[in-house]
C-alpha positions as MATLAB code, in Angstrom:
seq = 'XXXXXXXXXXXXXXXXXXXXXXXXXXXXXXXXXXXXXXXXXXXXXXXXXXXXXXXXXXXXXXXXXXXXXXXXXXXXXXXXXXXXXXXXXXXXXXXXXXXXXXXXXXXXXXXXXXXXXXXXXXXXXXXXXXXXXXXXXXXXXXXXXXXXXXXXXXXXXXXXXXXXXXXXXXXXXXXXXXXXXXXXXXXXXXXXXXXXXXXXXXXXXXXXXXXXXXXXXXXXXXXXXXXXXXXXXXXXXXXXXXXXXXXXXXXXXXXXXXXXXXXXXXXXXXXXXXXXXXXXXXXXXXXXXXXXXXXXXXXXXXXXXXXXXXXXXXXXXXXXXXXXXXXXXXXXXXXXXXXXXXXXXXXXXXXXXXXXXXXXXXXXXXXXXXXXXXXXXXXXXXXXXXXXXXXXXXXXXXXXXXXXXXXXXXXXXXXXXXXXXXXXXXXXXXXXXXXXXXXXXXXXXXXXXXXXXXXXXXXXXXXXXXXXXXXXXXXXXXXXXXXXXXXXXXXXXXXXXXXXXXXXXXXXXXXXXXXXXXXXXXXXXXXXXXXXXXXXXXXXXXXXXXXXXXX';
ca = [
     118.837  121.881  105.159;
     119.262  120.960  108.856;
     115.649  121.904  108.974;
     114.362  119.578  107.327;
     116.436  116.430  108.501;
     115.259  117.639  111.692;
     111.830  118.018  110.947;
     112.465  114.096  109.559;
     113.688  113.102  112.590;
     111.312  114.310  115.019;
     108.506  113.732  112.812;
     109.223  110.929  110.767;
     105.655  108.921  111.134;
     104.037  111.996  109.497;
     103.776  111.550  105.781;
     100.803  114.348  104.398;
     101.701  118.259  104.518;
      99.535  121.033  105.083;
      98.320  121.337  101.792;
      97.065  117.665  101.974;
      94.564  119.092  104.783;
      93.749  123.032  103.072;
      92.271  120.093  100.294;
      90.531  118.032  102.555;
      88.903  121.397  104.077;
      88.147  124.102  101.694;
      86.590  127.635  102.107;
      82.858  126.709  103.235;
      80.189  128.144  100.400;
      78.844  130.496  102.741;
      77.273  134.141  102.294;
      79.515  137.298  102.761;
      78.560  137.755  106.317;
      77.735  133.913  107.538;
      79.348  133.188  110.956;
      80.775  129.613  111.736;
      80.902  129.578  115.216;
      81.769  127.028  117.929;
      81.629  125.575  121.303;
      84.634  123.897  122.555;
      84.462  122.256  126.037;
      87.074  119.792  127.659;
      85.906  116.546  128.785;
      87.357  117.477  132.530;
      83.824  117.690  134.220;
      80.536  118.927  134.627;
      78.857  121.477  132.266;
      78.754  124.844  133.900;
      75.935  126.847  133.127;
      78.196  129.495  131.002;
      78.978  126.570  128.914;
      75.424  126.431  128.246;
      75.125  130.696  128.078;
      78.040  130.699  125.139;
      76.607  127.960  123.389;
      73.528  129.385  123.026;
      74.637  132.919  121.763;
      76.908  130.570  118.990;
      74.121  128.911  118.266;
      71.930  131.842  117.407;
      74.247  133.974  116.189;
      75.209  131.150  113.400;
      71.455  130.716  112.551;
      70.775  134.570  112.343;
      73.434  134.948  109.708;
      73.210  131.696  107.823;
      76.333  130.250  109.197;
      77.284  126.972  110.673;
      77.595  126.171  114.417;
      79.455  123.277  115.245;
      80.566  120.925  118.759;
      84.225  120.219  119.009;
      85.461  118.442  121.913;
      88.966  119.834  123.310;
      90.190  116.801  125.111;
      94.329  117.249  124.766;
      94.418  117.718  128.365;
      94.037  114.036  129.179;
      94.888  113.710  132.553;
      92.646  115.593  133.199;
      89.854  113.768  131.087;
      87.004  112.141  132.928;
      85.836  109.130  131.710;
      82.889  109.064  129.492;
      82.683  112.902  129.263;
      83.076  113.348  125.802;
      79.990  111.572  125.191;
      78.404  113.252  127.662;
      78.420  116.561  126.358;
      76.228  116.427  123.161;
      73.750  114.867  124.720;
      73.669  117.451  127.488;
      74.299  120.003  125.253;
      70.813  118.587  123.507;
      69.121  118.711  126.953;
      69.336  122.621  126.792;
      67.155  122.906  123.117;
      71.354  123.401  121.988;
      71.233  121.701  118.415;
      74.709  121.138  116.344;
      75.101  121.681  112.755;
      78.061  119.548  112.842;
      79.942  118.020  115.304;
      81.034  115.627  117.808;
      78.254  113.059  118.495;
      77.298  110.961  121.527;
      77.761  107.715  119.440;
      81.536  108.585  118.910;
      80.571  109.437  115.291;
      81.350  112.851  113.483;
      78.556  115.018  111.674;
      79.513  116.897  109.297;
      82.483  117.223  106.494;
      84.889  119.354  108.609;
      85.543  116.541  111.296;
      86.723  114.779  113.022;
      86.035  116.966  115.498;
      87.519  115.866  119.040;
      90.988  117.025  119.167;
      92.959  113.666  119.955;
      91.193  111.924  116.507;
      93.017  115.081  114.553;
      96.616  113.690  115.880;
      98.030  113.565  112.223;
      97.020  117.181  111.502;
      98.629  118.793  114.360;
     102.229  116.960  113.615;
     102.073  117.599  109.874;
     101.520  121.476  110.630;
     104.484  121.104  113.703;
     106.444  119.332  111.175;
     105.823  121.897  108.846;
     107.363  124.847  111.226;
     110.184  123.013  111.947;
     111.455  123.177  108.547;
     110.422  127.100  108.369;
     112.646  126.557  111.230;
     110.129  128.507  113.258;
     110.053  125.511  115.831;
     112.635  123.420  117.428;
     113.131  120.537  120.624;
     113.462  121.156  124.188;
     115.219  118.419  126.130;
     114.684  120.352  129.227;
     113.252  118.554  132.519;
     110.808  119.588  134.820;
     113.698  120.442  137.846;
     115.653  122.247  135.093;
     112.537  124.425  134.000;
     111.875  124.871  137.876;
     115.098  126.182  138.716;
     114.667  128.706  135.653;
     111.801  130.051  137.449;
     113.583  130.081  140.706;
     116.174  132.065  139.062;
     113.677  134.452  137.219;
     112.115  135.198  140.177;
     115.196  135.646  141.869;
     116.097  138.110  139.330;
     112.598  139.945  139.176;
     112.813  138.852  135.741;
     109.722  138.157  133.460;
     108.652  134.480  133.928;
     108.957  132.279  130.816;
     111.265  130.296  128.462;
     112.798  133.485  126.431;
     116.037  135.202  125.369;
     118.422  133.702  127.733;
     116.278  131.207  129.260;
     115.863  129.220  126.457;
     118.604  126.640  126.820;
     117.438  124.614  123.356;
     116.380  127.451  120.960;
     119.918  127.449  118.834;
     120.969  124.396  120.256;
     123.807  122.497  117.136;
     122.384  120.002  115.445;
     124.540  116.970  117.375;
     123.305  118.122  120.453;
     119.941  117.316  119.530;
     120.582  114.298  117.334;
     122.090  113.025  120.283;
     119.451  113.747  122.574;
     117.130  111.777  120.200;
     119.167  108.666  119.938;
     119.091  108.606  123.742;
     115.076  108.399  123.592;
     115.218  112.057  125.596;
     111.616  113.223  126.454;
     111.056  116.295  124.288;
     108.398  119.116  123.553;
     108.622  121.547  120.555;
     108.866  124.887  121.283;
     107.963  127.846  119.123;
     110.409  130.123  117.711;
     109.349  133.307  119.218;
     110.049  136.443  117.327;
     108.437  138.767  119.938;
     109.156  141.273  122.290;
     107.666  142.470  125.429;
     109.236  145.735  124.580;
     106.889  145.997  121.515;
     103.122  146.420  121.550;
     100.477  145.337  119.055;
      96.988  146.033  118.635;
      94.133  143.404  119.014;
      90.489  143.692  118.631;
      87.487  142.001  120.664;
      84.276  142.334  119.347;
      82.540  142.446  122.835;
      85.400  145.081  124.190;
      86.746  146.470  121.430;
      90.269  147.679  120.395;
      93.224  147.084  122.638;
      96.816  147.125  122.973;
      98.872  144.789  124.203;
     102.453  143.563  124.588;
     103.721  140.981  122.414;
     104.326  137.661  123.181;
     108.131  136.829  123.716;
     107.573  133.488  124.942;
     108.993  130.264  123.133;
     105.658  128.077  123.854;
     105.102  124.685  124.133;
     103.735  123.502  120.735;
     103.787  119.582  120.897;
     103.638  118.466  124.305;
     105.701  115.188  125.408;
     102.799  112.772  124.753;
     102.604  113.928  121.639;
      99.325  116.056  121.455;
      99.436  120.261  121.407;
      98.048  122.170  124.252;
      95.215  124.290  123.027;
      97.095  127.563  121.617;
      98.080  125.454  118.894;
      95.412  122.643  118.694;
      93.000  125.463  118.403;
      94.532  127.584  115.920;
      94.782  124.565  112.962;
      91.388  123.628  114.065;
      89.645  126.674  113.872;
      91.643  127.195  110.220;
      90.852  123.816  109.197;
      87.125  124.269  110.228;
      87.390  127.802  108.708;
      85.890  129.262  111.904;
      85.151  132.929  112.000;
      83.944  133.996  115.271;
      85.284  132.601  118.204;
      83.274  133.441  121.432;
      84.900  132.329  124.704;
      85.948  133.112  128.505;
      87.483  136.192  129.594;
      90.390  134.057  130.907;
      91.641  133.618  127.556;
      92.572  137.461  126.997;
      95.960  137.156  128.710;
      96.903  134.750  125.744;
      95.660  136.869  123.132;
      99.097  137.739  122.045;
     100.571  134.534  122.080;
      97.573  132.502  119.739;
      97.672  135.745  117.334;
     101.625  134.940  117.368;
     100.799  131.076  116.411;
      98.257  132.170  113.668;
     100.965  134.086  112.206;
     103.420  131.717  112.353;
     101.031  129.447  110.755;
     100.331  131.929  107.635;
      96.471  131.454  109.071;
      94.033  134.453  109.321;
      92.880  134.296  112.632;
      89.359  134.575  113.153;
      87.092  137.548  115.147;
      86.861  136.848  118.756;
      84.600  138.012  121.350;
      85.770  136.888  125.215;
      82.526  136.799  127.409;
      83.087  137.782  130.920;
      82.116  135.333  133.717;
      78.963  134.827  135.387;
      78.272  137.112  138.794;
      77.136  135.959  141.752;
      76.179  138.517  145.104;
      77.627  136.950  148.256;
      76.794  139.527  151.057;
      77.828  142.808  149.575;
      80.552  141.187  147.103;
      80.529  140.140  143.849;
      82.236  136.875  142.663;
      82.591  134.224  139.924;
      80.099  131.728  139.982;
      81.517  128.966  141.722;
      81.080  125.628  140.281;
      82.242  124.124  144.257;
      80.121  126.818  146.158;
      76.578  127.364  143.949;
      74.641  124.721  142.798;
      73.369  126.441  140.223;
      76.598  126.623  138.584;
      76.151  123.202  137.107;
      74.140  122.884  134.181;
      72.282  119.502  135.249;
      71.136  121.279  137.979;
      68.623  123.099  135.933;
      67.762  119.637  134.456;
      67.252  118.168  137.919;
      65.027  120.834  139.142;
      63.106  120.772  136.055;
      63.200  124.249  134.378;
      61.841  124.743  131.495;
      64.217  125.141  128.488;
      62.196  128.017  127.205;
      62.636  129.855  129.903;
      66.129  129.310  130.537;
      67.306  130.830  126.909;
      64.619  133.593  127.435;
      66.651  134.575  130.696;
      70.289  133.654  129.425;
      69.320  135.843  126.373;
      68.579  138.974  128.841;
      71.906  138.070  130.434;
      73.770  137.721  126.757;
      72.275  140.826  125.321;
      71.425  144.430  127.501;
      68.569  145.078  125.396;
      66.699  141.417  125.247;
      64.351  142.940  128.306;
      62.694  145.473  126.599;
      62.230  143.532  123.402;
      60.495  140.265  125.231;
      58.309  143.063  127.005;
      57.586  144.333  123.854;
      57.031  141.135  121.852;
      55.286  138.814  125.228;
      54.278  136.352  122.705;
      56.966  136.097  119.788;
      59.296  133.559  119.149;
      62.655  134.256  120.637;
      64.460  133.055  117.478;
      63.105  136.490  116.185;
      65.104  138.703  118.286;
      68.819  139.231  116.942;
      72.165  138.795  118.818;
      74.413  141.806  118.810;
      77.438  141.314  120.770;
      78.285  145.164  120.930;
      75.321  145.179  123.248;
      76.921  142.344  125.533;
      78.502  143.401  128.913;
      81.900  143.114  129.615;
      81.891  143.483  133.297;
      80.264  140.681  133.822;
      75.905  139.711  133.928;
      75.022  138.719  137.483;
      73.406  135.424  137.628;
      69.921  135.916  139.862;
      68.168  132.963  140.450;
      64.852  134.768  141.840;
      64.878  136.289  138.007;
      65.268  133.000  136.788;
      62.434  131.228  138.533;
      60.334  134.485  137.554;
      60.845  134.188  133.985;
      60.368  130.671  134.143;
      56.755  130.944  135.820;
      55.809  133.744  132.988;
      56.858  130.911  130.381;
      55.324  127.748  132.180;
      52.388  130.341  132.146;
      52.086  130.280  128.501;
      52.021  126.522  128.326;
      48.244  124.497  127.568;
      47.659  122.182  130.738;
      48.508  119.666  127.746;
      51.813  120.712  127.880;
      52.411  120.951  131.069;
      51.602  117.527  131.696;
      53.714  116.256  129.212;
      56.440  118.075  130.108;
      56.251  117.246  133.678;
      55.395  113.752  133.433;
      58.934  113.472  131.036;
      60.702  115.439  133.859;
      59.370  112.854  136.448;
      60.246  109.944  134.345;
      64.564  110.900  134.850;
      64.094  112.835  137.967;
      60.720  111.420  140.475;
      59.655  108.276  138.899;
      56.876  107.913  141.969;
      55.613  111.631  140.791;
      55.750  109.236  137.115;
      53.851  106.583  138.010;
      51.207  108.965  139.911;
      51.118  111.068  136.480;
      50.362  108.183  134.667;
      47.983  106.458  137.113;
      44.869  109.152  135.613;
      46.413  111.175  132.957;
      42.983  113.176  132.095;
      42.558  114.120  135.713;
      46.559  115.374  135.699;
      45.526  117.702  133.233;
      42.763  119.067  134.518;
      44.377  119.679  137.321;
      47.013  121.503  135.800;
      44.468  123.262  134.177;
      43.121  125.032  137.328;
      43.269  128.677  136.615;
      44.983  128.121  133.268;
      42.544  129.691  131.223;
      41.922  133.253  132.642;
      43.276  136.133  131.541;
      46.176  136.541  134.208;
      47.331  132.923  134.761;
      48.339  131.862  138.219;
      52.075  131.717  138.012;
      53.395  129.764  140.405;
      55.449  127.215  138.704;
      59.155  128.034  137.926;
      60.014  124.147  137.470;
      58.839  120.673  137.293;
      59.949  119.985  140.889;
      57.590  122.567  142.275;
      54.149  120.349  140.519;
      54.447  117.265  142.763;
      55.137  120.227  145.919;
      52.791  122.893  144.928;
      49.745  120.148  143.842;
      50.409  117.677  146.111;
      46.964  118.179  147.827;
      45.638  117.255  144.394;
      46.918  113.760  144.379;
      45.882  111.180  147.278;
      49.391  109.642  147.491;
      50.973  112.755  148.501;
      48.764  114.951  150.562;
      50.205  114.994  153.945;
      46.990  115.844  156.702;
      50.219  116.346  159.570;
      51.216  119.366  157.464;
      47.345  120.641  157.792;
      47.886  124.008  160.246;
      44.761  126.170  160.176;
      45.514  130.239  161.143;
      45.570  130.642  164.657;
      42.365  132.898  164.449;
      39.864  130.512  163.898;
      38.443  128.432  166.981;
      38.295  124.801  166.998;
      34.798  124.855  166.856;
      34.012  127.333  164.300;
      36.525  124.993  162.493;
      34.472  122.445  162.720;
      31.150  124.089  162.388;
      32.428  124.393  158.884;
      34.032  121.014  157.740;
      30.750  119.200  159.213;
      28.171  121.704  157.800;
      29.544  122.497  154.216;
      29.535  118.952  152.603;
      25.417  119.042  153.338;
      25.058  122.337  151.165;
      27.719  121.611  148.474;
      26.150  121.026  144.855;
      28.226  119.482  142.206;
      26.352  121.651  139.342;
      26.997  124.912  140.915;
      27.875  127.544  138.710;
      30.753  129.572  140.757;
      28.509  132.470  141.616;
      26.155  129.861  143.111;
      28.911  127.979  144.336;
      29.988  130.913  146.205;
      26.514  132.603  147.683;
      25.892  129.068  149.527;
      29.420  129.712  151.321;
      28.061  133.532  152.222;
      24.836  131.652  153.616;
      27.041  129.361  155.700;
      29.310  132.294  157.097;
      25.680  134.165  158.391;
      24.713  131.317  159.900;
      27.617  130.993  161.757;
      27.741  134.308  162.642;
      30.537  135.297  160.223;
      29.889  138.618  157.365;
      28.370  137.432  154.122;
      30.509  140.302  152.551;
      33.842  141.580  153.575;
      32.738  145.219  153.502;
      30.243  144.729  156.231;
      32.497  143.028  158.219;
      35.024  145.895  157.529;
      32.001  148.562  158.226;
      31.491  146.398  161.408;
      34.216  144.512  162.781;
      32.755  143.400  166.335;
      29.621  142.205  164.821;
      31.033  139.144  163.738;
      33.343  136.613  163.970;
      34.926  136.954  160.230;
      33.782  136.897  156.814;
      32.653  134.507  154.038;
      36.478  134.597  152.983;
      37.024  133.029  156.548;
      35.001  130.132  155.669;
      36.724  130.012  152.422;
      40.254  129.858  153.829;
      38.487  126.821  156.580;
      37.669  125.044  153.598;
      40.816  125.417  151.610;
      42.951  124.779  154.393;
      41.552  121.319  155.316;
      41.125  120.132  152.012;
      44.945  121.552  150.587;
      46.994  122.011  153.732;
      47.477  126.073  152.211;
      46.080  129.278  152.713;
      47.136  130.087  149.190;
      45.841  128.243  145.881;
      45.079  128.438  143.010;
      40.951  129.085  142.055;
      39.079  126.808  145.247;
      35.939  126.099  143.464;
      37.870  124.059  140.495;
      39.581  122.188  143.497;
      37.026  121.184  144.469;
      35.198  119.964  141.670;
      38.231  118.239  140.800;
      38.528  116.708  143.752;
      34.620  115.686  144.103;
      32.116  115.764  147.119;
      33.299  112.403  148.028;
      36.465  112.819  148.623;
      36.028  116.225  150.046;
      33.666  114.627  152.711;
      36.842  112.252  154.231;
      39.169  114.969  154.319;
      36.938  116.573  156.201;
      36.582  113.732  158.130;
      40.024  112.889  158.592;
      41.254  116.838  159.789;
      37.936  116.328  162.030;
      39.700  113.075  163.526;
      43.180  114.441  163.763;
      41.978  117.609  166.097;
      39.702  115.439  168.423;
];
């Protein structure tokens, strides 16, 4: 009876029960082997990249099986909450090609019939179930302040004794009833505390569908269950959500093993079956000859909007954070170049649980294979809505001509073996900058120390004279062998090989002359569509202007 009077009097604003709530949120009408899955962040900063990783694998593992995959924002913590993050996320979320089922929206709103579905709207659910414990009397108040709980620890650790609010420690647990009610009439600060019936002593077994069985000790702990302002911490926020939402396959960071015992404790206590869970190790990162976490304060990379910033292509960022979520995605994409990722299948037995390094050379080289595939088309419009957030002078230059853009894009495109040099949209307005008038810089024009100034320009004033718009590119190309005999260069590089002192160079010489003074590189894509592109014109005052510069 003293249960429930105090369940009354610590609770008195809440007025539904659980079963109020197991109505409101049913069973979900699902097939025998649908997955609802999750992604949970806390509005506390930046996305990292692993937020992204686990989302995606949620994402596709709910779609594979005809399950649900929904965004709920974790935002008890709130002084740690920065401001405007929970509005934030979806949208960055979106950003990645990561699409909600349900969830938490940008607007504030709630999709879906399982909501809401940011923890601090979902107040009222937490206290009914707290409310409900205290009169199973598996709950009860702590009056205890923060130098009290201190000097327990002091004492603990004095002792060498395990670290924690148990057995003796646990000043409230059978606390009389006056006590308390008198605490209360005072206004006393108070958290409720679980009732812990564990042991340390005692092991039971758990099971992680990335790592498999494993045995651990129970949790003897009396934890917090209602903090002081009111809200749970997330052992038992999550466990009535993930009920409520009738989750079944939680995928999250290896830093939540430790607690395994203690939320499997809560479910219990609850009368909830808990649902499967998979812990994904961190993201690796080789710094000199040791491995460590990726930092989100040393790498760059760690942050998801840096990915945005550079421009990478979403496509290729979940074909590379699909090789890092499952060991045998590699083989399958070499097997299947041109198939639709959504094809291959997530297993999580096949996920590591060391740990996937996080190479950023990969990255950019899985990127270039997928930019690769795109139509010049594409790659305009992708890079031109890239530019647009991120280089609105690379915008406006975009839009100036957007038919000449895309031919220019275009350049080498169509062959066989695609030149891949572009792992994001930040490396266009670098790698083609010779293309566009506004950003070719002539003071970054160095030729290769092996060609005299004079040969030099022997070549930029004689070539403009035999150039021919309608050139085929084998025509195109036997007028530049004519030019390199003349000036005493090989019209083939295997005579000049068979006969090195003969001549000066070879027709590639004159070639690399040309490219150099009209791009600023010794290495471009295909030179005859450059300069077509570029037209006779405007190769003649390039010319010109290198000429002027090395007067």
């Amino acid at each position: 009876m003293d249960n429930v009077k105090l369940a009354e009097m610590l609770f008195s604003d809440v007025k539904n029960a659980p079963e109020y709530y197991e109505k409101m949120y049913p069973p979900r009408s699902l097939g025998p082997s649908a997955e609802v899955t999750r992604i949970a962040p806390s509005p506390t900063g930046f996305l990292h990249i692993g937020n992204i990783n686990t989302a995606l694998a949620n994402m596709r593992i709910a779609s594979q099986t005809g399950g649900v995959f929904y965004l709920r924002i974790e935002d008890t913590d709130q002084k740690r909450e920065v401001e405007n993050a929970s509005f934030d996320l979806p949208y960055n979320f979106s950003k990645f090609g990561i699409v909600f089922d349900e969830g938490y929206c940008s607007d504030g709103s709630n999709k879906g019939n399982y909501g809401p579905y940011k923890q601090s709207d979902r107040r009222e659910m937490y206290r009914a179930y707290a409310k409900w414990m205290v009169e199973q009397g598996k709950a009860y108040p702590c009056f205890c302040t923060s130098q009290e709980l201190e000097g327990m620890r002091a004492e603990q650790e004095k002792r060498k004794a395990l670290i924690g609010y148990w057995g003796r420690y646990a000043k409230w647990r059978d606390a009389p009833m006056d006590k308390i009610t008198e605490k209360l009439n005072k206004g006393m600060p108070w958290v409720l505390r679980l009732k812990s019936l564990g042991s340390v002593e005692r092991r039971i077994k758990t099971y992680d569908v990335i790592r498999g069985e494993r045995d651990v000790p129970e949790n003897q702990n009396d934890v917090v269950l209602i903090k002081s302002d009111g809200l749970p911490p997330y052992s038992f926020a999550h466990a009535i959500d993930d009920h409520l939402m009738r989750t079944t396959l939680v995928l999250r960071a290896d830093e939540w093993l430790p607690s395994m015992a203690e939320h499997l404790q809560i479910f219990e206590a609850l009368g909830f079956v808990p649902p499967k869970y998979a812990h994904i190790s961190p993201l690796l990162k080789i710094e000199g000859e040791i491995k460590r976490k990726l930092s989100k304060r040393k790498d760059p990379e760690a942050r998801a909007d840096f990915f945005l910033e550079q421009g990478y292509p979403m496509e290729g960022v979940h074909d590379y954070l699909l090789n890092i979520i499952n060991s045998d995605y590699e083989d399958w994409r070499a097997k299947n170049p041109k198939t639709d990722t959504n094809e291959f299948k997530i297993d999580l037995s096949k996920t590591s649980a060391g740990g996937a390094m996080f190479d950023m050379v990969k990255l950019s080289d899985v990127c270039k294979n997928t930019v690769a595939s795109f139509t010049a088309s594409q790659v305009y419009e992708k890079a031109l809505e890239w530019a647009k957030n991120y280089n609105l002078e690379f915008a406006e230059i975009l839009k100036t001509d957007k038919a000449y853009a895309t031919a220019v894009f275009n350049i080498d495109r169509e062959k066989e073996r695609p030149h891949k040099d572009i792992a994001c949209w930040a490396d266009i307005s670098r790698l083609f900058s010779y293309m566009f008038n506004a950003l070719h810089d002539y003071n970054a024009i160095v030729f290769p120390a092996q060609y005299s100034k004079g040969d030099i320009r022997a070549v930029l004033e004689r070539y403009p004279a035999i150039y021919h718009a309608d050139d085929d590119q084998q025509t195109w190309f036997g007028r530049i062998k004519d030019l390199a005999f003349e000036l005493g260069f090989a019209r083939e590089v295997k005579e000049f090989k068979q006969n090195p002192s003969g001549y000066k160079g070879h027709c590639g010489d004159i070639s690399t002359i040309i490219r150099v003074a009209l791009t600023g590189s010794t290495q471009t894509p295909d030179l005859y569509q450059i300069i077509k592109l570029l037209g006779k014109e405007e190769m003649r005052k390039r010319f010109d202007k290198v000429l002027s510069l090395r007067a």
